[in-house]
KOLKETOR-644199 format. One line per 3 residues: number of its first residue (from 1); for each residue x, y, z of C-alpha. Coordinates in steps of 0.2 Angstrom, whole numbers. Example, Ala and Ser with C-alpha at 12.3 -4.5 7.8 and 13.67 -1.06 7.14 Angstrom:
% residues 2
1	62,-22,39 | 68,-5,36
This chain:
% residues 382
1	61,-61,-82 | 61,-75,-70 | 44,-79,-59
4	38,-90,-48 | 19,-85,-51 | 13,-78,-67
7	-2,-76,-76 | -15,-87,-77 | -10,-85,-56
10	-22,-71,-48 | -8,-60,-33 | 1,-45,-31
13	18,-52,-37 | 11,-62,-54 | 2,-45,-60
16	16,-33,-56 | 26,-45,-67 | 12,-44,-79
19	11,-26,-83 | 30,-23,-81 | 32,-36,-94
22	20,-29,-105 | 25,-11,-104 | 43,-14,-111
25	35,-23,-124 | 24,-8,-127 | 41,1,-126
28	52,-11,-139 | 59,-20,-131 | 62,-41,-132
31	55,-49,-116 | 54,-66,-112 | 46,-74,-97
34	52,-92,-85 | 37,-95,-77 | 31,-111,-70
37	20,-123,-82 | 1,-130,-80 | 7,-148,-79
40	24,-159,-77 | 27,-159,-94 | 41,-151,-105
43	33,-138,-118 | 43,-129,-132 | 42,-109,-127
46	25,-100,-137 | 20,-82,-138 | 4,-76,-127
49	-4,-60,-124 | -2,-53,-109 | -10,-38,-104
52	-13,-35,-123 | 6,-37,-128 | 12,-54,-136
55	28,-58,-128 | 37,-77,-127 | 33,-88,-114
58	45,-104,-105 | 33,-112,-97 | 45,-128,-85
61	38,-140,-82 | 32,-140,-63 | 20,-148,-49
64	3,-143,-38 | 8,-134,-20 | -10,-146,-12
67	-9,-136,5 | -13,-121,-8 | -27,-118,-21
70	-16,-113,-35 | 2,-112,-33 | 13,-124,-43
73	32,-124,-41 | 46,-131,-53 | 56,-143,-44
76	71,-135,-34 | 85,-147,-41 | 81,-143,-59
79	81,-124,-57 | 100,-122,-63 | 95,-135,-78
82	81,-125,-86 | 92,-109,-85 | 106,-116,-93
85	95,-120,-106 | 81,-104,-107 | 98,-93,-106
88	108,-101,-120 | 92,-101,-130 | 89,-82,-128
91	109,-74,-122 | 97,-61,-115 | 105,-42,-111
94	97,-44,-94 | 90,-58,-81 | 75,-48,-68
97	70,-62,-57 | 54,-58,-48 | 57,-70,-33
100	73,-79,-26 | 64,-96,-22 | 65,-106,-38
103	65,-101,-51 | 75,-85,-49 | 88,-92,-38
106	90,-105,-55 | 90,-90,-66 | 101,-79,-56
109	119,-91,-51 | 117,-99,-70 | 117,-79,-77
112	131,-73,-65 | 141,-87,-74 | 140,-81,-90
115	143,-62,-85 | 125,-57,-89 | 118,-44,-75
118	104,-48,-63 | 90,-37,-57 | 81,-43,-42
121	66,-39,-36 | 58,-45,-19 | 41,-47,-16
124	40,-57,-2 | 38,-57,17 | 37,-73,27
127	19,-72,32 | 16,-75,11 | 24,-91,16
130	20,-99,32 | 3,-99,30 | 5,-117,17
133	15,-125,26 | 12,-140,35 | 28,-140,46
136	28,-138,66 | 32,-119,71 | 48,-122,76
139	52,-130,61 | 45,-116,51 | 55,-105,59
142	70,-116,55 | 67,-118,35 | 63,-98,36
145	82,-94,42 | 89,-105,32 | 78,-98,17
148	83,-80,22 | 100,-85,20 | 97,-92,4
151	90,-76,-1 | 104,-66,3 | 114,-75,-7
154	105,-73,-20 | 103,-55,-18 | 122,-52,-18
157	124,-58,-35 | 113,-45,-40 | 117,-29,-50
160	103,-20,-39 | 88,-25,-27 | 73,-18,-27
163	56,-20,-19 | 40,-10,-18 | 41,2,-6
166	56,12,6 | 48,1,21 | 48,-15,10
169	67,-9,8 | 68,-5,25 | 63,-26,33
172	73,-33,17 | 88,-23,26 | 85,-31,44
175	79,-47,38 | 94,-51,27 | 112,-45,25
178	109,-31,8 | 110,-14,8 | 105,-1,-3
181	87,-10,-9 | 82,2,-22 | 60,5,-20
184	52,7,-33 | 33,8,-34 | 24,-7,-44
187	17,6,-54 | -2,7,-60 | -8,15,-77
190	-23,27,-71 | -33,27,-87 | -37,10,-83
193	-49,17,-69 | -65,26,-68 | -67,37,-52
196	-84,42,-50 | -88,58,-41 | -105,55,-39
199	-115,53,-21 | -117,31,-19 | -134,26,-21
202	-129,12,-8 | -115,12,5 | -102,-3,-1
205	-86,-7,6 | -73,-17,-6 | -60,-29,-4
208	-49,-38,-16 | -35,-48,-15 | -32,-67,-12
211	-43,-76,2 | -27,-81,14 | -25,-78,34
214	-12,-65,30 | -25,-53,23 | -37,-54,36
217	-53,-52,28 | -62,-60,43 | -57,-45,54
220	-68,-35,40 | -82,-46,41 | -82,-44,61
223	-81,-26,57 | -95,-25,48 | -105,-35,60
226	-102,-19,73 | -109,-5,62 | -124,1,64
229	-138,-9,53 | -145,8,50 | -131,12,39
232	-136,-2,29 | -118,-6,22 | -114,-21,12
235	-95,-31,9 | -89,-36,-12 | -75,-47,-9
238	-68,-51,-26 | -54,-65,-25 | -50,-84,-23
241	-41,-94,-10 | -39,-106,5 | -50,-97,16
244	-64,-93,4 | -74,-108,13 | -71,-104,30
247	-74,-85,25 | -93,-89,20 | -97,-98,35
250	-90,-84,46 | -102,-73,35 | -119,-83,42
253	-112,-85,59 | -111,-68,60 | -129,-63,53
256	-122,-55,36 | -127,-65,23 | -137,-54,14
259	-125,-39,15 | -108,-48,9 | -107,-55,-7
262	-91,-67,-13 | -89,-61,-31 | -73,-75,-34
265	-60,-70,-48 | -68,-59,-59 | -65,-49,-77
268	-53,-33,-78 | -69,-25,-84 | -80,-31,-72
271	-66,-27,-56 | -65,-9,-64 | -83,-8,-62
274	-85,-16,-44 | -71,0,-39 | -82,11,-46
277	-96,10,-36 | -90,6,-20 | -88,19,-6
280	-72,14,4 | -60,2,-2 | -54,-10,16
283	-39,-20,17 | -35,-27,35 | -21,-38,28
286	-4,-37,38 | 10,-44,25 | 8,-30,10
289	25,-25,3 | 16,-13,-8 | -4,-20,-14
292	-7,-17,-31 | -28,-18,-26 | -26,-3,-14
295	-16,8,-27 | -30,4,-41 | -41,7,-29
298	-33,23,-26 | -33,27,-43 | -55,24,-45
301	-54,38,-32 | -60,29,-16 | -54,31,-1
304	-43,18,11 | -45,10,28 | -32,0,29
307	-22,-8,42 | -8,0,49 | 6,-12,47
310	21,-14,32 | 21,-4,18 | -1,0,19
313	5,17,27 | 14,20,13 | 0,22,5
316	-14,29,15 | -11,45,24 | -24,45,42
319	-37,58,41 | -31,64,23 | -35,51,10
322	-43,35,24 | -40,29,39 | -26,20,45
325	-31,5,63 | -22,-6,74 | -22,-22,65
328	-32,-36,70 | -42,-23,79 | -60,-24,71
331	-70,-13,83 | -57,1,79 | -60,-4,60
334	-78,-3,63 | -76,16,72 | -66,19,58
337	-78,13,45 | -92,23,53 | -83,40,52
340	-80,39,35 | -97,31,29 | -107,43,40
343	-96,57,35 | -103,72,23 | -101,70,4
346	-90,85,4 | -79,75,16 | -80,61,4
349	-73,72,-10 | -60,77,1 | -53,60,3
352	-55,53,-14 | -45,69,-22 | -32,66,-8
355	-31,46,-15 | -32,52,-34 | -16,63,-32
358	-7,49,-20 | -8,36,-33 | 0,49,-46
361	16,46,-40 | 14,30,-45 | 14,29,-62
364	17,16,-69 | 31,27,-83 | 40,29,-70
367	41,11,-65 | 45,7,-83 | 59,21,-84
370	68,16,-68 | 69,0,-73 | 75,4,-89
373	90,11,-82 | 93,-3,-70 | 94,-14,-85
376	107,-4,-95 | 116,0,-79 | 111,20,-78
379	108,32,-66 | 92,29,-60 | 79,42,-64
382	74,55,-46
């Protein structure tokens, strides 16, 4: 499994990896991970425990990203290098790159050489992208084409493409020359999360994710601003990133520092715990191919306001499980907000049993089954 993030990296991308890898190990299978390493020097392959499973590691050697708070890259040129050697040392049955930038792209032409069949999954959009570089616009949109080309190349080498959601598939389809992108939820194990029925001794919003301009957590913040102090509602924000510091500071230009605490990266444990007691779970972001946050959050019963752009309707059903608003929009996320949050607690229950039965189609058997198949070449599974 080629990735260009991975654990101890903190996104959507790095954790679907994560518990994909971990599930087929859970299942029997041999998995081995090429992931970018902690430094620019070369380390023999070890064994760590991801998500609980033991499962062998490459870790190439690669650099710090510094417009970005923790992404590291392995050199472009060396890509096809550290495949020839990662493949030969393995001759795996399979090659599933989680990205086609790097790593993947290395992984991918080397494996098509040797006849060994290529699952690609992708997880990005160009918003994910754009907001670290330090290039002129018109430069970015240049390097964006030409990347986008790249990509499709890649793609075609592929056995099958696949990507979160059918409106993930659907801008993969327009945006580069592929067809039939398979999607297949990121899947989420359930059990991991404890919805709580119960009235909230406190009204509390929650968001988690990374702290970039794509999500738009400032459009909460401004959102929150608006609702009626009598409500006494309070923001967790549980995540890291470029915009942590210029997040805060909007916080006390805005009168709120006392209702929004920044929690950082925090522990599985103490995450399942902060989903638990929140009221409403807020995502304004406008680049989600899928968000694994908003399905866990699904999944501890609470409901969605969520913007409406990309693959977030996918997810949340206006008026049955959240809300959906124009994004960018904060006095319509505030009016949405304050329906839900003044809403009875029948209401309440109404919601989270429509977000509890959304999020079981999203299993994450089901992700592991497909796949499975993918892998061996099968029919996928209905």
């Amino acid at each position: 499994m080629g990735c260009d993030t991975f654990a101890p990296d903190v996104n959507g991308a790095a954790r679907f990896a994560e518990r994909l890898a971990a599930g087929l190990v859970e299942r029997g299978h041999e998995v081995h991970i090429v992931a970018p390493g902690l430094s620019q020097r070369r380390v023999p392959p070890a064994v760590e425990l991801i998500e609980g499973q033991a499962m062998t590691v490459h870790r190439l050697p690669a650099v710090r990203w510094k417009p970005h708070d923790w992404l590291r890259f392995v050199w472009p040129w060396r890509a096809k290098h550290h495949a020839r050697r990662v493949l030969s040392a393995v001759s795996p049955d399979a090659v599933h790159i989680q990205s086609h930038i790097v790593i993947g792209r290395g992984l991918s032409r080397i494996a098509k050489q040797r006849g060994i069949p290529v699952i690609a999954t992708n997880h990005v959009m160009a918003e994910n992208i754009l907001d670290f570089t330090t290039m002129p616009p018109l430069v970015d949109r240049l390097v964006l084409k030409l990347a986008w080309g790249d990509a499709e190349r890649t793609f075609k080498i592929a056995r099958a493409v696949t990507t979160p959601t059918r409106r993930a598939a659907d801008f993969l389809e327009r945006t580069v020359d592929v067809r039939g992108v398979i999607p297949i939820s990121c899947g989420i194990d359930r059990s991991n999360y404890r919805p709580d029925p119960g009235p909230r001794a406190q009204r509390r919003m929650l968001f988690v994710g990374r702290l970039t301009s794509e999500k738009r957590v400032d459009v909460t913040l401004r959102a929150l601003a608006r609702l009626d102090p009598g409500l006494d509602v309070h923001l967790d924000v549980v995540g890291g990133g470029d915009q942590a510091n210029h997040l805060e500071q909007l916080t006390k230009r805005l009168g709120l520092q006392g209702r929004v605490v920044f929690h950082g990266r925090v522990s599985e444990d103490r995450l399942v715990d902060l989903y638990r007691r929140a009221s409403v779970f807020v995502i304004a972001s406008i680049a989600e191919l899928q968000s694994i946050a908003t399905l866990e959050a699904m999944a501890s019963g609470l409901p969605i306001v969520a913007a409406d752009a990309v693959a977030l309707p996918h997810l949340v059903r206006n008026g049955v499980n959240g809300y959906l608003f124009e994004p960018d929009n904060d006095a319509e996320l505030a009016r949405r907000l304050d329906a839900l949050l003044s809403a009875p607690h029948d209401e309440w229950l109404r919601m989270q049993q429509a977000s509890l039965e959304g999020v079981r189609a999203h299993d994450i058997t089901r992700t592991l089954d497909t796949f499975e198949a993918l892998y061996r070449g099968e029919a996928i599974p209905e």
